[in-house]
DRENLUMBA-421829 format. One record per residue: residue number from 1; chain; x, y, z of N, C-alpha, C, O, CB in turn. Coordinates in pm, whole numbers, always signed. Glycine has a CB too. Example, Ala and Ser with C-alpha at 12.3 -4.5 7.8 and 13.67 -1.06 7.14 Angstrom:
+-----+-------+--------+--------+--------+--------+--------+--------+--------+--------+--------+--------+--------+--------+--------+--------+--------+
!  nr ! kette !     nX !     nY !     nZ !    caX !    caY !    caZ !     cX !     cY !     cZ !     oX !     oY !     oZ !    cbX !    cbY !    cbZ !
+-----+-------+--------+--------+--------+--------+--------+--------+--------+--------+--------+--------+--------+--------+--------+--------+--------+
!   1 !     A !  +1319 !   -569 !   +780 !  +1230 !   -450 !   +780 !  +1320 !   -330 !   +780 !  +1424 !   -332 !   +846 !  +1131 !   -447 !   +905 !
!   2 !     A !  +1285 !   -225 !   +708 !  +1367 !   -106 !   +714 !  +1290 !     +3 !   +787 !  +1341 !   +114 !   +804 !  +1408 !    -60 !   +572 !
+-----+-------+--------+--------+--------+--------+--------+--------+--------+--------+--------+--------+--------+--------+--------+--------+--------+
***
This chain:
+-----+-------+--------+--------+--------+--------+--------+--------+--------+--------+--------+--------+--------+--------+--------+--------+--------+
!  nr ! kette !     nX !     nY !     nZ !    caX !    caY !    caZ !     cX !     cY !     cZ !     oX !     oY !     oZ !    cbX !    cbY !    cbZ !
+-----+-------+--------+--------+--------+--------+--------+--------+--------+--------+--------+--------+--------+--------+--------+--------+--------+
!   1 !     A !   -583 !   +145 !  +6271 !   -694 !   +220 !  +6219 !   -822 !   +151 !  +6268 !   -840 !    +30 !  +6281 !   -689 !   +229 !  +6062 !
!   2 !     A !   -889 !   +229 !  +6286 !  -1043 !   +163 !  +6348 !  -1111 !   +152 !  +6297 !  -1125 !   +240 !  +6213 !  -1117 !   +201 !  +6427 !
!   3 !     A !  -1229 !    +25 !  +6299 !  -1385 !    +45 !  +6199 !  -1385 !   +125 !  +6100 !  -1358 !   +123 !  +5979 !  -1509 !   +104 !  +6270 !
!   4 !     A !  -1441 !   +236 !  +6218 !  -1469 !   +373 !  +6170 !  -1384 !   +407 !  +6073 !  -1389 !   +353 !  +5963 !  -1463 !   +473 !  +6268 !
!   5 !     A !  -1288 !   +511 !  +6105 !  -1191 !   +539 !  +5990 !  -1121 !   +428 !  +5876 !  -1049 !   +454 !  +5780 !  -1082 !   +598 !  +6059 !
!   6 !     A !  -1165 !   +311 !  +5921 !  -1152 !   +239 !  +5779 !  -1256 !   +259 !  +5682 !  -1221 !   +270 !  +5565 !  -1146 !    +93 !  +5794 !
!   7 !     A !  -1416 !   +269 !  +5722 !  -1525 !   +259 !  +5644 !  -1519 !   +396 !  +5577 !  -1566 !   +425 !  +5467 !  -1657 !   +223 !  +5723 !
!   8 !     A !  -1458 !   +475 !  +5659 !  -1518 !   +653 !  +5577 !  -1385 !   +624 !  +5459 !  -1410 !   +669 !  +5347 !  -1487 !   +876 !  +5724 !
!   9 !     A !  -1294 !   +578 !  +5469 !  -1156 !   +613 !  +5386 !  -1215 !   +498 !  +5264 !  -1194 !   +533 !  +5148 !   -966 !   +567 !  +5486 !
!  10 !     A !  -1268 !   +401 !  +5278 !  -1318 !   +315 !  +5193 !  -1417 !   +358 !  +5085 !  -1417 !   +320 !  +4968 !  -1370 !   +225 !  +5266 !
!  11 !     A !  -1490 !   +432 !  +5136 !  -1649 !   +524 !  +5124 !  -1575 !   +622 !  +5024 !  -1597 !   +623 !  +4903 !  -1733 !   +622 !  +5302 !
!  12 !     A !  -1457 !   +729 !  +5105 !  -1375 !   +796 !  +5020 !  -1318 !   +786 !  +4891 !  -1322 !   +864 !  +4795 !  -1303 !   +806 !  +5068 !
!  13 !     A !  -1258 !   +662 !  +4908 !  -1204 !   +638 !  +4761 !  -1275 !   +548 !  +4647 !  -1214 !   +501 !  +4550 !  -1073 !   +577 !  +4778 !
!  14 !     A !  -1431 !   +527 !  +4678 !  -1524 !   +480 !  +4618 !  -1561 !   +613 !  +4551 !  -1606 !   +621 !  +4437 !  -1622 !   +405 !  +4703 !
!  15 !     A !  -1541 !   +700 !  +4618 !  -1644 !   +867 !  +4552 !  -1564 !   +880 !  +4486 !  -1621 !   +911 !  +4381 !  -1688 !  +1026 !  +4635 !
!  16 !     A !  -1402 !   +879 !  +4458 !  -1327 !   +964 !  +4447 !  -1309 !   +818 !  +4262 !  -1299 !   +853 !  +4144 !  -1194 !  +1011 !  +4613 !
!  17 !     A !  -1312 !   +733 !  +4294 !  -1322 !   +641 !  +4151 !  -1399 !   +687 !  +4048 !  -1360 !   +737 !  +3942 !  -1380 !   +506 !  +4170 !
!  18 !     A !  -1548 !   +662 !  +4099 !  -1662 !   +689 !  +4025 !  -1667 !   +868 !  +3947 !  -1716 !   +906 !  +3841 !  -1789 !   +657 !  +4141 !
!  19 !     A !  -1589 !   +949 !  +4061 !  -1587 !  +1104 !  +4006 !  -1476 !  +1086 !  +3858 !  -1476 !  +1137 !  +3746 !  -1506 !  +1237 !  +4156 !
!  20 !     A !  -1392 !   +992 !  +3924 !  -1273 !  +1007 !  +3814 !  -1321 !   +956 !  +3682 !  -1280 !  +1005 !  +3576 !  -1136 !   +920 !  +3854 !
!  21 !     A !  -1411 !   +855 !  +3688 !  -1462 !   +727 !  +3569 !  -1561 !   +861 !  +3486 !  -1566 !   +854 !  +3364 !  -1592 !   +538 !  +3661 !
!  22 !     A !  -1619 !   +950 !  +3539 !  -1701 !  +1039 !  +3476 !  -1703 !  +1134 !  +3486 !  -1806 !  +1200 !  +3496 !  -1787 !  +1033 !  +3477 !
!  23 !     A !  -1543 !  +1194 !  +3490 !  -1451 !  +1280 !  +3430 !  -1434 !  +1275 !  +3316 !  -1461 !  +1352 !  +3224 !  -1349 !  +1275 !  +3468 !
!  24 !     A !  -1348 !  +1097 !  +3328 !  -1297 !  +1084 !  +3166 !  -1401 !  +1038 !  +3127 !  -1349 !  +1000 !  +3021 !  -1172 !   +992 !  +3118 !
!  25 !     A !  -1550 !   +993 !  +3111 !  -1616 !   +997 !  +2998 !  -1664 !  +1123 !  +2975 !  -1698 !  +1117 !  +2857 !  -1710 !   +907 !  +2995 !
!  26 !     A !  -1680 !  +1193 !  +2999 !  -1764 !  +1338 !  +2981 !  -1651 !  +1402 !  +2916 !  -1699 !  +1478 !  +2832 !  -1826 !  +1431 !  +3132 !
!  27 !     A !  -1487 !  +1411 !  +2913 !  -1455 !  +1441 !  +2852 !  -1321 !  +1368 !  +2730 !  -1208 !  +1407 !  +2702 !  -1463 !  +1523 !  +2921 !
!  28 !     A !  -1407 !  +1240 !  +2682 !  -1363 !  +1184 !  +2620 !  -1369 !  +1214 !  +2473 !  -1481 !  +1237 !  +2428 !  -1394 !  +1095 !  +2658 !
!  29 !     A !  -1269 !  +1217 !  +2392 !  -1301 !  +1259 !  +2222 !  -1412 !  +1179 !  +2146 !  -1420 !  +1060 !  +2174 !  -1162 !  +1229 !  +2125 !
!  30 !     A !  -1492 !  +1225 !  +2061 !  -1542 !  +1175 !  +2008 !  -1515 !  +1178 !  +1852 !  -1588 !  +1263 !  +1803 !  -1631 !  +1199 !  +2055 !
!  31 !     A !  -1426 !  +1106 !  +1742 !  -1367 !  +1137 !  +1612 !  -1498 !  +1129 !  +1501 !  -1491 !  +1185 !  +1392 !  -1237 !  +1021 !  +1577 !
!  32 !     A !  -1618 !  +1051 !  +1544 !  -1716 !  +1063 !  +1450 !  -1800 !  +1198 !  +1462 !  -1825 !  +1281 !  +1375 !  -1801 !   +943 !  +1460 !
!  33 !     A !  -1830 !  +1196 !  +1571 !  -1842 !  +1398 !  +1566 !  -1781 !  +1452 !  +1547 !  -1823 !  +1548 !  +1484 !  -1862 !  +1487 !  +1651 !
!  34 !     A !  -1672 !  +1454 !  +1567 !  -1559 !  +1575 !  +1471 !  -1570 !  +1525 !  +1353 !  -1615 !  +1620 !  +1289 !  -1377 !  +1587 !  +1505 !
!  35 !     A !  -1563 !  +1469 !  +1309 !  -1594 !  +1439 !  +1168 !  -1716 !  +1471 !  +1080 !  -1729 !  +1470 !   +958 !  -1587 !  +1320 !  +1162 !
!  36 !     A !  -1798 !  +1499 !  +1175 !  -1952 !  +1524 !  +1117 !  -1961 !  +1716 !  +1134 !  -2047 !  +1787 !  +1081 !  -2100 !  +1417 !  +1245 !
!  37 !     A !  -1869 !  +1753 !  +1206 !  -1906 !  +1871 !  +1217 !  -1792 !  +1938 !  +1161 !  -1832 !  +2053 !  +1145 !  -1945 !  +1906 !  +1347 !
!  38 !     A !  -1702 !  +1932 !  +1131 !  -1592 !  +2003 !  +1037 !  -1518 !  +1923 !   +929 !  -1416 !  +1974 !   +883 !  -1480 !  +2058 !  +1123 !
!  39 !     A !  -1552 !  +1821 !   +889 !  -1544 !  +1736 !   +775 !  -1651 !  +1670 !   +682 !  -1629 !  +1595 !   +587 !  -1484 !  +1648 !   +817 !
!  40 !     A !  -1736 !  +1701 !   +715 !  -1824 !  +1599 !   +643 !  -1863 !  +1724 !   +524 !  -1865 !  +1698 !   +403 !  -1977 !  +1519 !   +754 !
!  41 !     A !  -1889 !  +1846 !   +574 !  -1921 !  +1942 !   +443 !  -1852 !  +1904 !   +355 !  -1922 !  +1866 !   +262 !  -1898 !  +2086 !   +447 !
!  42 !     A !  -1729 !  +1893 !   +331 !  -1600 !  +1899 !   +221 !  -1595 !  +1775 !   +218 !  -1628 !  +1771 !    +99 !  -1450 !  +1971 !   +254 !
!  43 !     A !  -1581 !  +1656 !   +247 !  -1561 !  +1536 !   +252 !  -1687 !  +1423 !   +243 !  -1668 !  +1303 !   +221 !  -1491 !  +1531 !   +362 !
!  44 !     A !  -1759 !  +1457 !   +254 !  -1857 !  +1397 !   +238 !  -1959 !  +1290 !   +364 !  -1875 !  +1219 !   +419 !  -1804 !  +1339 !   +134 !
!  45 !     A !  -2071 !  +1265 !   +412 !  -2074 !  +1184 !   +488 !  -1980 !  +1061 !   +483 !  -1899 !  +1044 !   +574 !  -2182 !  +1163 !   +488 !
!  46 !     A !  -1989 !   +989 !   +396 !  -1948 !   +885 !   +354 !  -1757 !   +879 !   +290 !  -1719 !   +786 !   +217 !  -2065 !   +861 !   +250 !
!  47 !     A !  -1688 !   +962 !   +323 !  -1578 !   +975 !   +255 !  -1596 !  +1041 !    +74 !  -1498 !  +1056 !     +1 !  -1519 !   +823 !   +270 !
!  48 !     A !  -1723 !  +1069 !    +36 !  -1722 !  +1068 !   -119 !  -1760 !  +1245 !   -118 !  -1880 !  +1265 !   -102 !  -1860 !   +938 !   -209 !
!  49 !     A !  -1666 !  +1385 !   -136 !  -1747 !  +1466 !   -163 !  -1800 !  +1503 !   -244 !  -1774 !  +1482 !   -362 !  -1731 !  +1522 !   -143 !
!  50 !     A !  -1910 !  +1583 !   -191 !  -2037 !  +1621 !   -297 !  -1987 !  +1704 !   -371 !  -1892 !  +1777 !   -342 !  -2171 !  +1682 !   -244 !
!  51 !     A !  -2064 !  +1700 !   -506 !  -1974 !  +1766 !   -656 !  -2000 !  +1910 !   -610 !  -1922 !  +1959 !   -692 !  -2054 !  +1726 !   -852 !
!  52 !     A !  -2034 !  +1989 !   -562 !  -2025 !  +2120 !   -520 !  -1868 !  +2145 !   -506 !  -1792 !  +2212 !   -575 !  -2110 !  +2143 !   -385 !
!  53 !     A !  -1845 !  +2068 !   -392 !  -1656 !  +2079 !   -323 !  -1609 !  +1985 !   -436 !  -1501 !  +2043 !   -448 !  -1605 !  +1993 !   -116 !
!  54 !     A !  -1605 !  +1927 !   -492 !  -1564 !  +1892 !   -631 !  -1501 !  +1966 !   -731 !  -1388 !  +1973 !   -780 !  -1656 !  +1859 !   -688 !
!  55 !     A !  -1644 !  +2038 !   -749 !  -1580 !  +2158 !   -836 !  -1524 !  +2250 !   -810 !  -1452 !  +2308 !   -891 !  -1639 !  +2214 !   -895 !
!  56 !     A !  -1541 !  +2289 !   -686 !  -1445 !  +2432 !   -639 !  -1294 !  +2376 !   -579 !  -1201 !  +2456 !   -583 !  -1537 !  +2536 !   -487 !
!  57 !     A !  -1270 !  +2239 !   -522 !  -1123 !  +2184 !   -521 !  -1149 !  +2071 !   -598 !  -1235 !  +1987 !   -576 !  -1051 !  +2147 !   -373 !
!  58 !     A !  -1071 !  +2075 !   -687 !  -1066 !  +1959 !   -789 !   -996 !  +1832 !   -740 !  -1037 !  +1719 !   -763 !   -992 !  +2003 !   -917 !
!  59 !     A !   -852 !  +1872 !   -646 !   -788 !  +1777 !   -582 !   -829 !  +1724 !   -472 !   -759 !  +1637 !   -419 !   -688 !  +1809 !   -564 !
!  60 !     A !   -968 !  +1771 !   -405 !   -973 !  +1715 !   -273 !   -993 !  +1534 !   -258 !  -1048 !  +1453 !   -333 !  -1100 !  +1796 !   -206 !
!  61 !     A !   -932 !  +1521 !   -148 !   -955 !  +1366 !   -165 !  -1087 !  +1300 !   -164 !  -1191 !  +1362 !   -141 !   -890 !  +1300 !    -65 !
!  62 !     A !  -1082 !  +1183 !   -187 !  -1235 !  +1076 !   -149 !  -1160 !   +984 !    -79 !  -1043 !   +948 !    -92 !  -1340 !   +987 !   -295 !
!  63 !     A !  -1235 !   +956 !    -13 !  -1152 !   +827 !    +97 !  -1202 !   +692 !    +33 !  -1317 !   +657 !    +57 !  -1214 !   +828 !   +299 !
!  64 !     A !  -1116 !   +610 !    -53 !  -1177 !   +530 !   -101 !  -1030 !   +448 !    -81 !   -933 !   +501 !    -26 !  -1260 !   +562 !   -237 !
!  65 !     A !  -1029 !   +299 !   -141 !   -919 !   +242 !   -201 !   -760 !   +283 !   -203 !   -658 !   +257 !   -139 !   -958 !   +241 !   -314 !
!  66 !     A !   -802 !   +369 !   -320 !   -673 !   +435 !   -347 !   -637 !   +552 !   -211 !   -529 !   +557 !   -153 !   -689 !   +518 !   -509 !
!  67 !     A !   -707 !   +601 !   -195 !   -637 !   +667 !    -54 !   -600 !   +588 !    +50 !   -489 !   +614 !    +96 !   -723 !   +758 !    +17 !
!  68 !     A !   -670 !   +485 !   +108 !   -650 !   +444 !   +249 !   -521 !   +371 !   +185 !   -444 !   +335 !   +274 !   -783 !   +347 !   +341 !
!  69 !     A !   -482 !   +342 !    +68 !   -343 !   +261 !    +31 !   -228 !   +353 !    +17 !   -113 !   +307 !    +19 !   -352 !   +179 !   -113 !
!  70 !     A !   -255 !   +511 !     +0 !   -162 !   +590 !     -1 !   -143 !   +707 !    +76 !    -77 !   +808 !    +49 !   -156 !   +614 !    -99 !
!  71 !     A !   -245 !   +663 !   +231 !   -203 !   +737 !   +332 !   -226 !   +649 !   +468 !   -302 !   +554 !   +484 !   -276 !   +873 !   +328 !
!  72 !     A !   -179 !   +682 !   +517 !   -135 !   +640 !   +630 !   -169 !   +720 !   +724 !   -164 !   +841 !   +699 !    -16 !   +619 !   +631 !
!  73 !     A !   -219 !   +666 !   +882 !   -276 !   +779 !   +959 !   -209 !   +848 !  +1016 !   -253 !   +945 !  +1078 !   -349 !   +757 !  +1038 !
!  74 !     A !    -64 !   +809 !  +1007 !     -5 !   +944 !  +1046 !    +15 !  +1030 !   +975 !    +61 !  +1132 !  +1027 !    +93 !   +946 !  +1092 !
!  75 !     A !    -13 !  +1030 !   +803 !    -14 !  +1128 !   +707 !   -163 !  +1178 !   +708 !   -190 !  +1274 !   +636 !    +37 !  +1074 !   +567 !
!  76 !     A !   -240 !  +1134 !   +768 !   -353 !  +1247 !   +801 !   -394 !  +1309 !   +904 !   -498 !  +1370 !   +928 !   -452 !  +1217 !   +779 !
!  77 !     A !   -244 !  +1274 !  +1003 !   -252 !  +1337 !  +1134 !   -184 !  +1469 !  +1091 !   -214 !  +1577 !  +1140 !   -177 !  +1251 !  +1262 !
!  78 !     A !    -75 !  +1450 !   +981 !    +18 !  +1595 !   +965 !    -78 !  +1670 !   +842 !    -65 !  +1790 !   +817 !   +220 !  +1560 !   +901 !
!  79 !     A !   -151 !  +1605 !   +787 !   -218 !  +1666 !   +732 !   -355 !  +1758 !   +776 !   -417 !  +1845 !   +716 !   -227 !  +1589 !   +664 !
!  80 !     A !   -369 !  +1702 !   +899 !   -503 !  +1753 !  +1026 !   -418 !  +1851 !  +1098 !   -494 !  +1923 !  +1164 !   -574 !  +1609 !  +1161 !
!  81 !     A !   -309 !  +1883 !  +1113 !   -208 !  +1929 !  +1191 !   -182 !  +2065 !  +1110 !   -215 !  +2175 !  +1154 !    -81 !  +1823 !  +1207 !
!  82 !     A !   -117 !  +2043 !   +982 !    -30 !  +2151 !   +891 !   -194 !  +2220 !   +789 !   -213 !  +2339 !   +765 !   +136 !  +2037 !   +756 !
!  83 !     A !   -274 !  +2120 !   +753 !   -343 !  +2177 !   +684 !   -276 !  +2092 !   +507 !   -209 !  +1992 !   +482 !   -327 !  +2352 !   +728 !
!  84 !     A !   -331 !  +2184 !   +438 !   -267 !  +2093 !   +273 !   -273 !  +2272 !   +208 !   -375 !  +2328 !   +169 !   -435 !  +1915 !   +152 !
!  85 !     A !   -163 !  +2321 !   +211 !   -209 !  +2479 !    +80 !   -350 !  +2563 !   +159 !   -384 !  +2555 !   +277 !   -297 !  +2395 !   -144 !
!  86 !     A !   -413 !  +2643 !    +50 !   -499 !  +2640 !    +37 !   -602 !  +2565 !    +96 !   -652 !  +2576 !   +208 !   -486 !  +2641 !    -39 !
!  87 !     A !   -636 !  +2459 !    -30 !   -722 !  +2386 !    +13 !   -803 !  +2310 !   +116 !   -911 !  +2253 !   +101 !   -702 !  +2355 !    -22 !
!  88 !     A !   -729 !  +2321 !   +220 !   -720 !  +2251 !   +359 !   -680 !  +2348 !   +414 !   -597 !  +2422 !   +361 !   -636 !  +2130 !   +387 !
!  89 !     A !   -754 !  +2379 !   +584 !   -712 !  +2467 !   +677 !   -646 !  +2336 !   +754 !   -674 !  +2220 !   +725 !   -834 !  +2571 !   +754 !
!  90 !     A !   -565 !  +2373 !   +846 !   -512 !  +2312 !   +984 !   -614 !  +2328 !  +1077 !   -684 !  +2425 !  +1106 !   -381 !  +2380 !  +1044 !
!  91 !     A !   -608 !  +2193 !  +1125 !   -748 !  +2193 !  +1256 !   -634 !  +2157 !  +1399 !   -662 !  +2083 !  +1493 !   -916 !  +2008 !  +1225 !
!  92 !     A !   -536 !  +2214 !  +1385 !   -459 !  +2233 !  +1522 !   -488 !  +2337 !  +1643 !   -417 !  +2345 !  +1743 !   -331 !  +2265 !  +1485 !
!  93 !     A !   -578 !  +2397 !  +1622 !   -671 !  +2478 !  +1733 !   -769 !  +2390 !  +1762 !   -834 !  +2396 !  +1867 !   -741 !  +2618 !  +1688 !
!  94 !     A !   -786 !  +2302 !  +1672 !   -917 !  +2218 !  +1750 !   -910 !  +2116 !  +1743 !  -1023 !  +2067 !  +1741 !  -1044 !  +2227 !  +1716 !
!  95 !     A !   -797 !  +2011 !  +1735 !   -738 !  +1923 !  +1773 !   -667 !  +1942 !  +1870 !   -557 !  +1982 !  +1831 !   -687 !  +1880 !  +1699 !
!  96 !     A !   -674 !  +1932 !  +2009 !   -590 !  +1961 !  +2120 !   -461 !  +1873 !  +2106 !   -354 !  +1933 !  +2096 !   -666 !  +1934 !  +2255 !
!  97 !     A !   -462 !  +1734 !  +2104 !   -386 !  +1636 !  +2160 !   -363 !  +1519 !  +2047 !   -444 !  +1475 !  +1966 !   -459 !  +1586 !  +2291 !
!  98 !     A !   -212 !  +1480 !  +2069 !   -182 !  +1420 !  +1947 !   -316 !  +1269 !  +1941 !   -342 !  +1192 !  +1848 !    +14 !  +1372 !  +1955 !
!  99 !     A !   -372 !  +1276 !  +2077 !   -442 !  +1151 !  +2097 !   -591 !  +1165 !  +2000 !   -634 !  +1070 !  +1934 !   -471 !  +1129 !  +2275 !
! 100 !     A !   -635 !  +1258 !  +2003 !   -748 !  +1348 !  +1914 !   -742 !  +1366 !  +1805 !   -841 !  +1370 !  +1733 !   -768 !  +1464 !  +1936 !
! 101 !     A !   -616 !  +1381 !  +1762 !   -561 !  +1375 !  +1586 !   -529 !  +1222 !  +1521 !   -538 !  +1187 !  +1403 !   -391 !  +1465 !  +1568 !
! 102 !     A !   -487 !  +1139 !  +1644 !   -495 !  +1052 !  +1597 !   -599 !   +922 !  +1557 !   -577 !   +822 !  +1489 !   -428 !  +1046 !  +1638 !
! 103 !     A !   -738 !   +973 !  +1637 !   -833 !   +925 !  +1639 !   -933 !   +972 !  +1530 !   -977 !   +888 !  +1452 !   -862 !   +933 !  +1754 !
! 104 !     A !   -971 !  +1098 !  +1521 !   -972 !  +1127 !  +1339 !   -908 !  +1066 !  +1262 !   -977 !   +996 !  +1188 !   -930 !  +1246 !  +1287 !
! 105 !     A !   -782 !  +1060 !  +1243 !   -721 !   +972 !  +1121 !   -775 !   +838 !  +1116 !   -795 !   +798 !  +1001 !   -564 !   +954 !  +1130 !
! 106 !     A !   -809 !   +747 !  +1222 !   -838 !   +602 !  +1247 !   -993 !   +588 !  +1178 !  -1026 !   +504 !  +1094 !   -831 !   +562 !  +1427 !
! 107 !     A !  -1105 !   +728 !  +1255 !  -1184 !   +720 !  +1194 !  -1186 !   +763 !  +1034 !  -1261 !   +685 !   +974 !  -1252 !   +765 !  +1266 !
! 108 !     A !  -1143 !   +836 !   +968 !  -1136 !   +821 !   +840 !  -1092 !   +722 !   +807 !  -1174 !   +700 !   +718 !  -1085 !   +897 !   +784 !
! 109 !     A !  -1004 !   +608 !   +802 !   -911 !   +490 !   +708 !  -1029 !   +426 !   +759 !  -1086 !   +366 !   +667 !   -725 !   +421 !   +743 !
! 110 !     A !  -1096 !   +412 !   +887 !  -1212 !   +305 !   +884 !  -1385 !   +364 !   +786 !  -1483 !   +298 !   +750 !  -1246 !   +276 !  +1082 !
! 111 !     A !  -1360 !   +476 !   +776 !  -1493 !   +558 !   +705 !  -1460 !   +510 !   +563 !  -1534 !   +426 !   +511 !  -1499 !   +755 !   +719 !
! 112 !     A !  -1364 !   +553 !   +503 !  -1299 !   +501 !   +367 !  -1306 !   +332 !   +361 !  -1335 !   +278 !   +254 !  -1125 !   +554 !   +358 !
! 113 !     A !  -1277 !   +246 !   +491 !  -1280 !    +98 !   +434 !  -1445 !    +82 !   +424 !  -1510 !    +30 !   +333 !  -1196 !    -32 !   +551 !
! 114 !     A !  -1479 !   +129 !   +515 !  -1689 !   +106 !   +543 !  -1703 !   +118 !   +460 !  -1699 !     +6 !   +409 !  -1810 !   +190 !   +620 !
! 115 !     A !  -1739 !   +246 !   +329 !  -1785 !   +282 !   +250 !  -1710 !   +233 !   +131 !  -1775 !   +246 !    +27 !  -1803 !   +396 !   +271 !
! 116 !     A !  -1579 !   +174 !   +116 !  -1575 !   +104 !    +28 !  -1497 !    +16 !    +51 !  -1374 !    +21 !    +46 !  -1560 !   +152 !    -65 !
! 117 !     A !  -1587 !   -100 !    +87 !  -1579 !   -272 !   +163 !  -1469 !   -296 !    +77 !  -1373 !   -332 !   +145 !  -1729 !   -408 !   +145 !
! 118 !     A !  -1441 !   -291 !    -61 !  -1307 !   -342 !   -145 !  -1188 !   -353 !   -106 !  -1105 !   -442 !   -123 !  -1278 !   -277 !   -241 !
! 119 !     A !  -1181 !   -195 !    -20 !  -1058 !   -195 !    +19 !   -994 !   -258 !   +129 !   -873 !   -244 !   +148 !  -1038 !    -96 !    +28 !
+-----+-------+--------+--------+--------+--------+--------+--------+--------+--------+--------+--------+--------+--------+--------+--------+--------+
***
């Protein structure tokens, strides 16, 4: 191989890195925006919901203590997945990938420890 066609093939797979590197950030998940835009109404910024969704689901959770000790993120991946009754829709149309469901769940058990350091 010559100079030449070494430098362009070099040049090549320099373009072809950098395209790939900002691919995957541009379309990388983001779980605190999903969280802010189809959870936080019902759930609260902070894991605590506001007494409005309080009163109209009595059972909905708060992410506090007692939850992050009695779920587990893969029980809020099947729960992000199936939905809960009623009360809960399934966000499996807008959770593409088990990788996306599972990154919501991580950010909630860490939203629930933030907001209450105890746990």
């Amino acid at each position: 191989m010559n100079a030449r066609m070494l430098m362009g093939a070099l040049a090549l797979s320099a373009i072809v890195q950098v395209g790939t590197a900002a691919a995957q950030a541009a379309t990388q998940f983001d779980a605190q925006t999903f969280y802010q835009e189809n959870c936080r109404k019902c759930h609260g910024v902070r894991g605590t919901p506001p007494k409005t969704m309080k009163a109209k689901f009595p059972k909905i959770a708060t992410f506090d203590a007692a939850f992050i000790a009695s779920h587990s993120q893969d029980s809020i991946v099947k729960v992000l997945t199936k939905g809960k009754g009623e009360d809960m829709k399934s966000f499996a149309d807008k959770l593409k990938s088990p990788e996306e469901k599972a990154a919501v769940a991580k950010y909630v058990h860490a939203l629930a420890a933030k907001a209450h350091p105890g746990s």
